[in-house]
N, C-alpha and C positions, 0 to 999 in steps of 0.2 A: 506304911502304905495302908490303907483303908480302901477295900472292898464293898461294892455294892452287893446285894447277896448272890446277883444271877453272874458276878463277874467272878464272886467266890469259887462258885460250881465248875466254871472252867480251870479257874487256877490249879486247884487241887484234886481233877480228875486224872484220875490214871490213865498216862498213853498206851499202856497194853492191858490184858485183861486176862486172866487163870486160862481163860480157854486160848490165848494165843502161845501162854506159857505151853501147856499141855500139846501145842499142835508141835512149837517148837521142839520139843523132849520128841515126839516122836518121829520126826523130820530128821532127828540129830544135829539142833541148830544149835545157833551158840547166841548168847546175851551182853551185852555192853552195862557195865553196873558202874556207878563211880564210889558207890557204896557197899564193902564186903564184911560183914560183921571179926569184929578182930583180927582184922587188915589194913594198919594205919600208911603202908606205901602201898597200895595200890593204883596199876598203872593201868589207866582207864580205856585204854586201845588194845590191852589185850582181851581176847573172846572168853565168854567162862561159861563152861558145860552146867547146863542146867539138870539135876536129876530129877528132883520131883517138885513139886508142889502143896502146900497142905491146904486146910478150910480156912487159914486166915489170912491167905495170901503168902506165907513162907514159901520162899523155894531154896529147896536143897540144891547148890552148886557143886560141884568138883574143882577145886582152885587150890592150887602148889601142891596137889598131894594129897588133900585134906578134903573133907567135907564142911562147910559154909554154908550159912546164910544171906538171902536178898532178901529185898521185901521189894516185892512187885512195883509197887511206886518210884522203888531209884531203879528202876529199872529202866537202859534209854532208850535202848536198839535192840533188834533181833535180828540174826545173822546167820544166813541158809547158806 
């Protein structure tokens, strides 16, 4: 597929952004990811606790027990 530049920008901008992460965390919301770093079955309908956030877009989740990684971009939904 071949992008023109301005069709680039929308492709690969991010549907959420740190500050909605951050609103989320303190709302007590939950996030939709299809991507969980060393989570090769993950089931993409279930909600996953976001704890923090850092400056490069990591966010620390709560998933099976465990603390996890998203990265902002597979990030799909946010869920109050």
């Amino acid at each position: 597929m071949i992008l023109k530049f301005n069709e680039y920008n929308t492709y690969t901008k991010n549907k959420y952004t740190s500050e909605d992460i951050i609103e989320c965390i303190e709302k007590n919301g939950y996030i939709l990811s299809d991507i969980v770093e060393d989570t090769p079955d993950l089931d993409v309908n279930i909600p996953i606790k976001p704890v923090s956030i850092d400056e490069y877009d990591n966010i620390s989740v709560y998933y099976d027990g465990h603390i996890k990684i998203v990265r902002l971009k597979d990030v799909k939904n946010i869920v109050y």
